[in-house]
PDB file of N, CA, C and O in Angstrom:
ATOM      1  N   UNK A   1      -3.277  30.462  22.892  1.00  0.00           N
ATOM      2  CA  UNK A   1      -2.555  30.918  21.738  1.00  0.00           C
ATOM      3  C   UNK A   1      -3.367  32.030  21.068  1.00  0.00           C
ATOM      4  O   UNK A   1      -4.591  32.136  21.153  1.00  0.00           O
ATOM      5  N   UNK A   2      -2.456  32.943  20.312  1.00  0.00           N
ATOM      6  CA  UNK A   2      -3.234  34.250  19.861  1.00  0.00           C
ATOM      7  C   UNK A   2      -3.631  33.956  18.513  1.00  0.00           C
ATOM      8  O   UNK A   2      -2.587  33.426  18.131  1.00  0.00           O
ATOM      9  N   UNK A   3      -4.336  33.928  17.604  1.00  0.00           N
ATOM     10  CA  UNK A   3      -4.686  33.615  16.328  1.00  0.00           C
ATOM     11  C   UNK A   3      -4.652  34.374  15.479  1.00  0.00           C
ATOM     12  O   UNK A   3      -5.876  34.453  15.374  1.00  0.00           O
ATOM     13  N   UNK A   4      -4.212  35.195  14.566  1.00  0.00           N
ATOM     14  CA  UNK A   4      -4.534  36.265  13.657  1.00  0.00           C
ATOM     15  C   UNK A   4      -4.900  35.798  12.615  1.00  0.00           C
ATOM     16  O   UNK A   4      -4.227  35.042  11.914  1.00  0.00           O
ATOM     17  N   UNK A   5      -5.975  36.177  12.391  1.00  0.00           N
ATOM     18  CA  UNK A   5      -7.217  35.824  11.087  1.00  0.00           C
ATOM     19  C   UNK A   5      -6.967  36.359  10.018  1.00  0.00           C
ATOM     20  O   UNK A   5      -6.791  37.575  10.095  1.00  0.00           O
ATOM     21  N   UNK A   6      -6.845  35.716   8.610  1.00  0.00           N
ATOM     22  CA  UNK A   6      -6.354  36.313   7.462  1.00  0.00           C
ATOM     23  C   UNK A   6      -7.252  36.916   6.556  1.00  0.00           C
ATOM     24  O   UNK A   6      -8.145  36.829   7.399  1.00  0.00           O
ATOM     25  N   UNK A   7      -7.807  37.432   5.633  1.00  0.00           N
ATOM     26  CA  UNK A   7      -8.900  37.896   4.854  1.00  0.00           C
ATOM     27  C   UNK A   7      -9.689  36.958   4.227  1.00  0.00           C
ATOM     28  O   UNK A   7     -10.854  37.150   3.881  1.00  0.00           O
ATOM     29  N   UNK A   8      -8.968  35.799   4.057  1.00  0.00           N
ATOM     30  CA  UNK A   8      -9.888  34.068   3.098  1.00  0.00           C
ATOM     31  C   UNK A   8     -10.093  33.745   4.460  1.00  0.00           C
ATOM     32  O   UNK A   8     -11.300  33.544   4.588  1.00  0.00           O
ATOM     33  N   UNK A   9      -9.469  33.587   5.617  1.00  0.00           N
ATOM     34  CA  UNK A   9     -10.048  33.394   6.857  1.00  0.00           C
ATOM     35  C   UNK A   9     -11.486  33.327   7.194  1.00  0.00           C
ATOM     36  O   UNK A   9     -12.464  32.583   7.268  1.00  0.00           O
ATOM     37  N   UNK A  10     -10.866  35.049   7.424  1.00  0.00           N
ATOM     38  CA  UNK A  10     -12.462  35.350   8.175  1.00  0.00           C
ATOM     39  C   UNK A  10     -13.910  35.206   7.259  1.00  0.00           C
ATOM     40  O   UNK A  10     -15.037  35.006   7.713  1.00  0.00           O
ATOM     41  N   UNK A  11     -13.526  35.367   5.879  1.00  0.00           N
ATOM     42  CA  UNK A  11     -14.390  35.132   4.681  1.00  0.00           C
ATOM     43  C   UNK A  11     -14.925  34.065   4.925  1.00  0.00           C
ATOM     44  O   UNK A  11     -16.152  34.071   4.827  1.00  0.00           O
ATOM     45  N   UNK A  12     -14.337  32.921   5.278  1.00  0.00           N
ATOM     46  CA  UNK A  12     -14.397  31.819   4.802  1.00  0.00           C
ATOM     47  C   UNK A  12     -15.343  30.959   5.711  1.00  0.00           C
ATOM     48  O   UNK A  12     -16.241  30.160   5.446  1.00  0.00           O
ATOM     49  N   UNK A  13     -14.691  31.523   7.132  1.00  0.00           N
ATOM     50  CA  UNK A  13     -15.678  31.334   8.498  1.00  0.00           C
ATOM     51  C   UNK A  13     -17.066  31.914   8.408  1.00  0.00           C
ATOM     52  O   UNK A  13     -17.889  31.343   9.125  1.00  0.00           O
ATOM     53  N   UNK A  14     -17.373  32.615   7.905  1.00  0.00           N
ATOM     54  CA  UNK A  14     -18.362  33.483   8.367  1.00  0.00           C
ATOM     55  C   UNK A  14     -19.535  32.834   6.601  1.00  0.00           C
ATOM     56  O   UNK A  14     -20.688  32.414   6.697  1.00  0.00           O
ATOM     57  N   UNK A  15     -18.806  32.958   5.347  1.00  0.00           N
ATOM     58  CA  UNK A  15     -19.699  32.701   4.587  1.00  0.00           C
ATOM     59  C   UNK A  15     -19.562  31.239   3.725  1.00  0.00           C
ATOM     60  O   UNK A  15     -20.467  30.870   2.977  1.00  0.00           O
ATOM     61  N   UNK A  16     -18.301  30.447   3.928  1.00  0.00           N
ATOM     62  CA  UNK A  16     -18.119  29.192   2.777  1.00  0.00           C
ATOM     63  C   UNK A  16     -17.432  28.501   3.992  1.00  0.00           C
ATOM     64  O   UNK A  16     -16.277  28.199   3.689  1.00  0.00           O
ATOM     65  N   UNK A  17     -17.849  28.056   5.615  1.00  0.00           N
ATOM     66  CA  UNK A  17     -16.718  27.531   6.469  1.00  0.00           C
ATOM     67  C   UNK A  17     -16.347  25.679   5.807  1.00  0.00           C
ATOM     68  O   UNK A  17     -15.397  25.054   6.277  1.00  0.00           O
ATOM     69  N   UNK A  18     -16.951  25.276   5.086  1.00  0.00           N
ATOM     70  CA  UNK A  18     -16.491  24.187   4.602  1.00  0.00           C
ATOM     71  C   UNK A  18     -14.930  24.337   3.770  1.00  0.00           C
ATOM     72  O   UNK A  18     -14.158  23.437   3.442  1.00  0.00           O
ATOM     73  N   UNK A  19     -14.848  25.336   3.642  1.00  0.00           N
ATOM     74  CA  UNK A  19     -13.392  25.714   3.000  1.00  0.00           C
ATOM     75  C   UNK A  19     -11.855  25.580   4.044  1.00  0.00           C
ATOM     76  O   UNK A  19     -10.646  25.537   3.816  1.00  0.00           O
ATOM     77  N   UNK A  20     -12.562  25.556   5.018  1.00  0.00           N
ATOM     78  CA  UNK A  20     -11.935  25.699   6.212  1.00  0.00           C
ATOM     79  C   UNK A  20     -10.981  24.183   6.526  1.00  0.00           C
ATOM     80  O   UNK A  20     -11.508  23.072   6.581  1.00  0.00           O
ATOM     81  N   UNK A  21      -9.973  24.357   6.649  1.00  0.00           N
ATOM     82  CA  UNK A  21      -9.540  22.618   6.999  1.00  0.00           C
ATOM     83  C   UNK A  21     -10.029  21.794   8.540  1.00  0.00           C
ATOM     84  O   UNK A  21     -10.669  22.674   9.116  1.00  0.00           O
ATOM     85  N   UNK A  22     -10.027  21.091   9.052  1.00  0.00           N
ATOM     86  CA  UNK A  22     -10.378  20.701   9.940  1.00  0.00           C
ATOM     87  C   UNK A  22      -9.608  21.318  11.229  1.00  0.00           C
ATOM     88  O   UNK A  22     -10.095  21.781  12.260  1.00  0.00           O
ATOM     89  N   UNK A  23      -8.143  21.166  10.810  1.00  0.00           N
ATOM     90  CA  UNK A  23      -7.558  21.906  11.997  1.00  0.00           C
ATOM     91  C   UNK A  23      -7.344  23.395  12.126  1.00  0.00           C
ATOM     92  O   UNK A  23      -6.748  23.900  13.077  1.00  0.00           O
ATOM     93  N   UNK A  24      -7.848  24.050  11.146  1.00  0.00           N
ATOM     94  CA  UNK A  24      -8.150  25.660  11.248  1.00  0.00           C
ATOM     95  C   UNK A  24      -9.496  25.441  12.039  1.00  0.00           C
ATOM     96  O   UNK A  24      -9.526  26.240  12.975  1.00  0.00           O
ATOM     97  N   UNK A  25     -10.583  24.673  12.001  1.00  0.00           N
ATOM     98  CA  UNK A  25     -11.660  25.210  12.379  1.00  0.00           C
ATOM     99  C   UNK A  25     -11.334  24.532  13.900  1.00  0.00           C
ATOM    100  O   UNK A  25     -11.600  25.307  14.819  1.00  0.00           O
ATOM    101  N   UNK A  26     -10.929  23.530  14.217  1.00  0.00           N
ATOM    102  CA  UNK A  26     -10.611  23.662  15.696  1.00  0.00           C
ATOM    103  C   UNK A  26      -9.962  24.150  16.003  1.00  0.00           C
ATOM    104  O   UNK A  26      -9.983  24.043  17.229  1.00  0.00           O
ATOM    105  N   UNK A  27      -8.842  25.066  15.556  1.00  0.00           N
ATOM    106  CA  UNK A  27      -7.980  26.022  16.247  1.00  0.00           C
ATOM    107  C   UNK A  27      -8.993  27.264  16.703  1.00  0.00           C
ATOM    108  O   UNK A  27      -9.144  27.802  17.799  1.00  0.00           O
ATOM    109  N   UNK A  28      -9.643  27.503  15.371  1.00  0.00           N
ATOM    110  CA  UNK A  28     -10.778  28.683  15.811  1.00  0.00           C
ATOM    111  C   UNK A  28     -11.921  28.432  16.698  1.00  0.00           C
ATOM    112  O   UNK A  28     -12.644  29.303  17.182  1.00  0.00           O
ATOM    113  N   UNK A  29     -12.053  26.735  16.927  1.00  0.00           N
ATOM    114  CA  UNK A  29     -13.533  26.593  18.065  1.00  0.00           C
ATOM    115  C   UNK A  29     -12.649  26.382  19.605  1.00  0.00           C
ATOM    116  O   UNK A  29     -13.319  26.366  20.638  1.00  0.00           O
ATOM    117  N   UNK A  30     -11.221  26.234  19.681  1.00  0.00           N
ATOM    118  CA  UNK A  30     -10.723  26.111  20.875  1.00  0.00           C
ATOM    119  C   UNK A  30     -10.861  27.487  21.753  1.00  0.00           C
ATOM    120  O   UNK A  30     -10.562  28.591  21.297  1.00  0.00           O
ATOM    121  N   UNK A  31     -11.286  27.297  22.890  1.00  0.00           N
ATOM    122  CA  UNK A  31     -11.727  28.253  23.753  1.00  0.00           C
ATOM    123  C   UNK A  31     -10.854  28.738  24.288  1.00  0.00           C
ATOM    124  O   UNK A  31     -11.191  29.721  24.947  1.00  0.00           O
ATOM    125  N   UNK A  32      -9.167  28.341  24.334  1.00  0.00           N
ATOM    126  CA  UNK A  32      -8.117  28.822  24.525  1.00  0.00           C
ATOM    127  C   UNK A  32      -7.523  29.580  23.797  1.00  0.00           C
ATOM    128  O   UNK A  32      -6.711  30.350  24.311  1.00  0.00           O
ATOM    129  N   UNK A  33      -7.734  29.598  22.442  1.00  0.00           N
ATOM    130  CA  UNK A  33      -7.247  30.113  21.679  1.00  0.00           C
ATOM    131  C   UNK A  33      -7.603  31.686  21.599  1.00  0.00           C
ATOM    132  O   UNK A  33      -8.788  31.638  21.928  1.00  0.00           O
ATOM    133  N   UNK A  34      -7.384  32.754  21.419  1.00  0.00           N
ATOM    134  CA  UNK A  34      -7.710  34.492  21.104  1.00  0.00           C
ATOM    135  C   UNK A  34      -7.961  34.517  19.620  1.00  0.00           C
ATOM    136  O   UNK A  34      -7.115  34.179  18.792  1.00  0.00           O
ATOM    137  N   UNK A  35      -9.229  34.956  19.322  1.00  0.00           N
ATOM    138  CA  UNK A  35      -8.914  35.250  17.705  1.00  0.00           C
ATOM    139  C   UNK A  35      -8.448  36.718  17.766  1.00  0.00           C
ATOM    140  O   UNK A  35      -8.598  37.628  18.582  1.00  0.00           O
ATOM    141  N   UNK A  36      -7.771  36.576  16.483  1.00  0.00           N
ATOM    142  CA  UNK A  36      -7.813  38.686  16.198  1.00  0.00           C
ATOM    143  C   UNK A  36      -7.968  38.881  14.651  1.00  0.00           C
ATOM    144  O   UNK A  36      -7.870  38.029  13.767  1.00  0.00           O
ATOM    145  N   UNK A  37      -8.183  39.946  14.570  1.00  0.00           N
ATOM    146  CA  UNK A  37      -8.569  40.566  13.616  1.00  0.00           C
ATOM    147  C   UNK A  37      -7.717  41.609  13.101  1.00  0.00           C
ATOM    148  O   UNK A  37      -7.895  42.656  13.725  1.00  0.00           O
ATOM    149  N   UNK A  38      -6.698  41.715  12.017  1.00  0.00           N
ATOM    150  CA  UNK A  38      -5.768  42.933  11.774  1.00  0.00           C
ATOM    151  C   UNK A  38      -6.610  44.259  11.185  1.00  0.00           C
ATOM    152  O   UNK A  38      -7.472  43.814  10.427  1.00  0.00           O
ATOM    153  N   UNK A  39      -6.664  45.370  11.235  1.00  0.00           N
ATOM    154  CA  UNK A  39      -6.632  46.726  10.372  1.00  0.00           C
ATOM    155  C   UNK A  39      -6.503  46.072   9.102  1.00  0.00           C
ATOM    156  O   UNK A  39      -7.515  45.975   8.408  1.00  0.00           O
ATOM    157  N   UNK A  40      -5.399  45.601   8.688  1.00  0.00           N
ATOM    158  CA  UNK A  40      -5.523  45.134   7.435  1.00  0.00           C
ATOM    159  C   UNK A  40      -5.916  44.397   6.691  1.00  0.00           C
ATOM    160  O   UNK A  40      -5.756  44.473   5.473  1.00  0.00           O
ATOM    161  N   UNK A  41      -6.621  43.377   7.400  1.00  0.00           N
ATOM    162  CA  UNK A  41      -7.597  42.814   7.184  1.00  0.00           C
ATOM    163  C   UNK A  41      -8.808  43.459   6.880  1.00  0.00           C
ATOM    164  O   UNK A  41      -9.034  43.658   5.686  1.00  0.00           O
ATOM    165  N   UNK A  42      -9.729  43.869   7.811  1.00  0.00           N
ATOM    166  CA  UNK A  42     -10.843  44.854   7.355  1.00  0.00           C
ATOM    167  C   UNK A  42     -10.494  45.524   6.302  1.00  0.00           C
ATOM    168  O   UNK A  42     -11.173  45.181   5.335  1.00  0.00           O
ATOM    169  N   UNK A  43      -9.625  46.446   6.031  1.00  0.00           N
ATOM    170  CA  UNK A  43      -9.241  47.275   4.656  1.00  0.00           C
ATOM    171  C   UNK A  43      -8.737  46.491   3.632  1.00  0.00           C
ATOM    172  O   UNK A  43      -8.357  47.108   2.637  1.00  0.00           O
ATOM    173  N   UNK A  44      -8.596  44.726   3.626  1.00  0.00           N
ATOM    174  CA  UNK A  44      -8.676  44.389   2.192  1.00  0.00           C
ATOM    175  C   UNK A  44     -10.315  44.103   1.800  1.00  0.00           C
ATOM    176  O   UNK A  44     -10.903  44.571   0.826  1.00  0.00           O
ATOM    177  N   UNK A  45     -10.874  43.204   2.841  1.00  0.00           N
ATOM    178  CA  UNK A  45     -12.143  43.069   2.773  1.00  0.00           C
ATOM    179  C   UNK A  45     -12.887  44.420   2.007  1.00  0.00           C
ATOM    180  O   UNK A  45     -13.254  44.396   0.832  1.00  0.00           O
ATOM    181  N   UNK A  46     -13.013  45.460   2.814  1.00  0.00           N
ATOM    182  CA  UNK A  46     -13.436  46.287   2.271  1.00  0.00           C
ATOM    183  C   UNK A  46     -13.270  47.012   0.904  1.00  0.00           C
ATOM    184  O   UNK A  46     -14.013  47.785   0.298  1.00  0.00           O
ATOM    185  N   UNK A  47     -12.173  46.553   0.656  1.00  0.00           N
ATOM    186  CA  UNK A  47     -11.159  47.007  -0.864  1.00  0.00           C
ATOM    187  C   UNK A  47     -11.786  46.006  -2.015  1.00  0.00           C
ATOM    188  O   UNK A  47     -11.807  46.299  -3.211  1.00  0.00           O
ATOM    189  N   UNK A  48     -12.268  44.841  -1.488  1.00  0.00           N
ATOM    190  CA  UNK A  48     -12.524  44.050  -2.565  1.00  0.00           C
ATOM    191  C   UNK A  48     -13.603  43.714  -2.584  1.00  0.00           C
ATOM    192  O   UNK A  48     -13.899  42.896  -3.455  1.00  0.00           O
ATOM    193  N   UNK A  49     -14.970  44.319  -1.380  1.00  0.00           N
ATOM    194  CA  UNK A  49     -16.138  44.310  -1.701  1.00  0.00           C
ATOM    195  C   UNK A  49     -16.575  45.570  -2.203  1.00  0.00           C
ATOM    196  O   UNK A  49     -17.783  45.585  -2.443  1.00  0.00           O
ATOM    197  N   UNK A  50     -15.765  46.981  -2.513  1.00  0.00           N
ATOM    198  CA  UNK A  50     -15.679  47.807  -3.014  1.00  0.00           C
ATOM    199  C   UNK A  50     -16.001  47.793  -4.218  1.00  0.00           C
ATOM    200  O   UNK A  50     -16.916  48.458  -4.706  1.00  0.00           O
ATOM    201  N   UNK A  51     -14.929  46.669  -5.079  1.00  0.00           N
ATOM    202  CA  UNK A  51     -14.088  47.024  -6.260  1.00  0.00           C
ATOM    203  C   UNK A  51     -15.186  45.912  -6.952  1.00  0.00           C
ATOM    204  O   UNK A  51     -15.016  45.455  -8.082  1.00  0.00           O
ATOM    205  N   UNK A  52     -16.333  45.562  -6.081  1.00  0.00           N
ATOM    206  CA  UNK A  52     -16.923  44.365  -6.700  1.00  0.00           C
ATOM    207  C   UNK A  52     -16.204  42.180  -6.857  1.00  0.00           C
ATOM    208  O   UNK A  52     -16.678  41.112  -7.245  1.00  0.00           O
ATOM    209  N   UNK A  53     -15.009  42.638  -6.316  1.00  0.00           N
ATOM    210  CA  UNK A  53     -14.103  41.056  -6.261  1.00  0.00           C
ATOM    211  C   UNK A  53     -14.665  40.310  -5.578  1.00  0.00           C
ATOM    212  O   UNK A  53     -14.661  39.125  -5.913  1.00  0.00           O
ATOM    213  N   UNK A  54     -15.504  40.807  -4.113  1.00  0.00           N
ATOM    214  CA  UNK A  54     -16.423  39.754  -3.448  1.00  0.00           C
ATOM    215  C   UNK A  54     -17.432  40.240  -3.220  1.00  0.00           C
ATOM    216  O   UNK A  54     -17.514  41.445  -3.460  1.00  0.00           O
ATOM    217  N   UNK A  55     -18.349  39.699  -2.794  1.00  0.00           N
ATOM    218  CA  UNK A  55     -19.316  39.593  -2.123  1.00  0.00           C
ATOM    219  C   UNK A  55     -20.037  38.882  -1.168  1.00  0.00           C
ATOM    220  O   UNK A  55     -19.991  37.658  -1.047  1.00  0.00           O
ATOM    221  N   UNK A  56     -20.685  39.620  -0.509  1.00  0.00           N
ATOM    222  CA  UNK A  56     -21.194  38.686   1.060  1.00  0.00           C
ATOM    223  C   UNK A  56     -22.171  38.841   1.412  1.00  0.00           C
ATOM    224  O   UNK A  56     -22.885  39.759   1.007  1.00  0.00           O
ATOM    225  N   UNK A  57     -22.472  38.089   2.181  1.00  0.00           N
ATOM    226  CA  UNK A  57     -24.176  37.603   2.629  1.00  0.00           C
ATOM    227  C   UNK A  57     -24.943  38.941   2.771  1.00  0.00           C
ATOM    228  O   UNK A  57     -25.976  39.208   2.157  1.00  0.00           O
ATOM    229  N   UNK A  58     -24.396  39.641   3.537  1.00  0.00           N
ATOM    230  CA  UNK A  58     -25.276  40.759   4.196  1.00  0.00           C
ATOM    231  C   UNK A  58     -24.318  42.054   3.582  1.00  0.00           C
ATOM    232  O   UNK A  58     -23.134  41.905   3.283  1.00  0.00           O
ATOM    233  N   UNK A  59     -24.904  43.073   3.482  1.00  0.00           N
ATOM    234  CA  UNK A  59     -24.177  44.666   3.731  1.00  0.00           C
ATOM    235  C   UNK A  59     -22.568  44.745   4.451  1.00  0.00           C
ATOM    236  O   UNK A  59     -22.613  44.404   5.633  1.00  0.00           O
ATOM    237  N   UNK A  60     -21.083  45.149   3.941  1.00  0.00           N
ATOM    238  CA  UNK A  60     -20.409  45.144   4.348  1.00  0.00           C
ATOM    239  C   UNK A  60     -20.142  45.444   5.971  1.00  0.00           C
ATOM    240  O   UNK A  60     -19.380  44.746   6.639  1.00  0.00           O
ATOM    241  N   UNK A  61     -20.810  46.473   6.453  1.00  0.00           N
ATOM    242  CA  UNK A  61     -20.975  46.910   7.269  1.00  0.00           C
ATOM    243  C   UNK A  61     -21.637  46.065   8.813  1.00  0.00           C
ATOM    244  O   UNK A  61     -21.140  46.098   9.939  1.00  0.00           O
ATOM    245  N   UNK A  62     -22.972  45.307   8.329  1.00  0.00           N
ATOM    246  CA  UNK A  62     -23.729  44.728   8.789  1.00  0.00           C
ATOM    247  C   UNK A  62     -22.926  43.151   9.119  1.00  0.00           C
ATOM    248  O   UNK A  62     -23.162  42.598  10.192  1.00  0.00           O
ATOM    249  N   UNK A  63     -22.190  42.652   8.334  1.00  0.00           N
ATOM    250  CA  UNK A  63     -21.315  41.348   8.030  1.00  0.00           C
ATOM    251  C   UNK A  63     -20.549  41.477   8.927  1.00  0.00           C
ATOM    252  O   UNK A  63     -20.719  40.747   9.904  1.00  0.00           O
ATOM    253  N   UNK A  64     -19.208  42.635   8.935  1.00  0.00           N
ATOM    254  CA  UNK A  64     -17.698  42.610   9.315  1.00  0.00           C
ATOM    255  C   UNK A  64     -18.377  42.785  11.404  1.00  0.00           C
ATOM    256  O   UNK A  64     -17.854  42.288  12.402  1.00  0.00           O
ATOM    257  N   UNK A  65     -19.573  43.615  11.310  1.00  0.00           N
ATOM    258  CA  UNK A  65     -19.839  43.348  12.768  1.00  0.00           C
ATOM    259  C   UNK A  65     -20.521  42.319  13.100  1.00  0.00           C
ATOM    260  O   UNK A  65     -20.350  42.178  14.311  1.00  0.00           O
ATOM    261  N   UNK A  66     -21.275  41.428  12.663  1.00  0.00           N
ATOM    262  CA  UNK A  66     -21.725  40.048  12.817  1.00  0.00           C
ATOM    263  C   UNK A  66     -20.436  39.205  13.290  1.00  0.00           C
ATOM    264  O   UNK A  66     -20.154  38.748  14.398  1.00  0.00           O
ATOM    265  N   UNK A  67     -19.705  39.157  11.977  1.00  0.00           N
ATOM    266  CA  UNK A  67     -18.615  38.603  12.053  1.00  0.00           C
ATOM    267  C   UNK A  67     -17.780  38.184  13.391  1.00  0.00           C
ATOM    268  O   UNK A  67     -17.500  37.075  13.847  1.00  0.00           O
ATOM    269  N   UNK A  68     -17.441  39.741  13.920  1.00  0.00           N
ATOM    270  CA  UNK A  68     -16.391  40.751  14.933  1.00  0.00           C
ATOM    271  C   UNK A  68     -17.305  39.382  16.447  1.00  0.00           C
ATOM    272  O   UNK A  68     -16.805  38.557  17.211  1.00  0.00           O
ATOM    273  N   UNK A  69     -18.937  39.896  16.158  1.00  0.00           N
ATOM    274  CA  UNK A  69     -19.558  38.844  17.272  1.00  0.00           C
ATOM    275  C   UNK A  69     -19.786  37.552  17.502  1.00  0.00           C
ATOM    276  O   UNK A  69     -19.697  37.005  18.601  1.00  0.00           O
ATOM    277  N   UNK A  70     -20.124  36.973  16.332  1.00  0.00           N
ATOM    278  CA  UNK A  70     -19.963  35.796  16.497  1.00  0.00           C
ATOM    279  C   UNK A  70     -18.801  34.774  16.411  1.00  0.00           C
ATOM    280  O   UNK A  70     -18.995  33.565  16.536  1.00  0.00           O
ATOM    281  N   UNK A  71     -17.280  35.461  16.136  1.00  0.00           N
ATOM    282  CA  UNK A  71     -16.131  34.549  16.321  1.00  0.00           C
ATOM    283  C   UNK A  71     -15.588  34.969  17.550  1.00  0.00           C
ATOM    284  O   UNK A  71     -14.507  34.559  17.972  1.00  0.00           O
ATOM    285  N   UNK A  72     -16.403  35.883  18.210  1.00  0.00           N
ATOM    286  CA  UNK A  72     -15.418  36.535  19.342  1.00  0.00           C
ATOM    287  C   UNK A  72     -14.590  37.355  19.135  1.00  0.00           C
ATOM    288  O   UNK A  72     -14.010  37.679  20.172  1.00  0.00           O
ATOM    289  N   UNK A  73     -14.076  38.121  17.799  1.00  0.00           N
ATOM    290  CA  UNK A  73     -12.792  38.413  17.624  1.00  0.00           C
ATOM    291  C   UNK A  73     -12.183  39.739  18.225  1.00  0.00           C
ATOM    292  O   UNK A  73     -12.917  40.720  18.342  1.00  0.00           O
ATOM    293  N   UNK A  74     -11.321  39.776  18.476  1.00  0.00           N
ATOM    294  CA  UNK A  74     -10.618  41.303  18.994  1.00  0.00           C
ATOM    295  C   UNK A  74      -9.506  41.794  17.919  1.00  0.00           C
ATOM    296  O   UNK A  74      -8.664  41.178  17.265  1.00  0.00           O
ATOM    297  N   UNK A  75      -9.841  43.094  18.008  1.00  0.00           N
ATOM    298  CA  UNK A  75      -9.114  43.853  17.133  1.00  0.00           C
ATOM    299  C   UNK A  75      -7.493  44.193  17.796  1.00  0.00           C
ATOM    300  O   UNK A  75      -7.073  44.662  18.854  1.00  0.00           O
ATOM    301  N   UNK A  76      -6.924  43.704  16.614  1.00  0.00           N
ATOM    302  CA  UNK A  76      -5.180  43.486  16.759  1.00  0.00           C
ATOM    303  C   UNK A  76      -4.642  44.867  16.949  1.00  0.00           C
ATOM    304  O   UNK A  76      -4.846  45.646  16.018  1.00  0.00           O
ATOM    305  N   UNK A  77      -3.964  45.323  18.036  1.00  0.00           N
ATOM    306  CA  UNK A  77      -3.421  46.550  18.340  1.00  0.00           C
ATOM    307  C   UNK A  77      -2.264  46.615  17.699  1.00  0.00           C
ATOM    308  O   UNK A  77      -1.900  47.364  16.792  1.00  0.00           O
ATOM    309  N   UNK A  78      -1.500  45.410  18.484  1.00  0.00           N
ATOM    310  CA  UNK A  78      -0.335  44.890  18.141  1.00  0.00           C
ATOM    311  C   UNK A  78      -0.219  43.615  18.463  1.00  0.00           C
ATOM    312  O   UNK A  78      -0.820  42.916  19.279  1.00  0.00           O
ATOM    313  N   UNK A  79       1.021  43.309  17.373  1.00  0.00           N
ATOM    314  CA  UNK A  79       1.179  41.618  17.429  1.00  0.00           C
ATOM    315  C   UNK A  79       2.104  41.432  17.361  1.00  0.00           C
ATOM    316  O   UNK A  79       2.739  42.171  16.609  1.00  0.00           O
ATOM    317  N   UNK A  80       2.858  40.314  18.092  1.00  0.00           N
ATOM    318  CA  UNK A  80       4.231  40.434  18.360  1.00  0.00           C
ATOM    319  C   UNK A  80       5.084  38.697  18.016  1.00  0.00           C
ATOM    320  O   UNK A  80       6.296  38.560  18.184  1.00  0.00           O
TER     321      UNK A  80
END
């Protein structure tokens, strides 16, 4: 199954995963599953560590590619 990751998502995985429900986080540890990652996603993230609304562990930059590696994720071309 293909997964598309939402912005409290990927946030959430990467810096607060206890936020996470049990069956989000095994949907995301199933090895069958595809994560992805939308464009629009990255550009809210970025919009709201901009504007000061969040903040995260590391440098925006340094994070969203940590991130990208350690969930596996692939960037959403299209989704259907």
């Amino acid at each position: 199954m293909r997964l598309l990751l939402d912005t409290h998502t990927l946030y959430w995985s990467v810096d607060d995963p206890s936020k996470l429900s049990a069956p989000a986080m095994a949907a995301m540890q199933d090895p069958a599953n595809d994560l992805l990652l939308s464009a629009a996603t990255i550009w809210e993230l970025a919009i709201k560590v901009g504007h000061g609304k969040l903040t995260l562990s590391i440098p925006y930059r340094q994070w969203l590619e940590k991130a990208i590696a350690d969930l596996g994720l692939d960037i959403a071309r299209h989704v259907a």
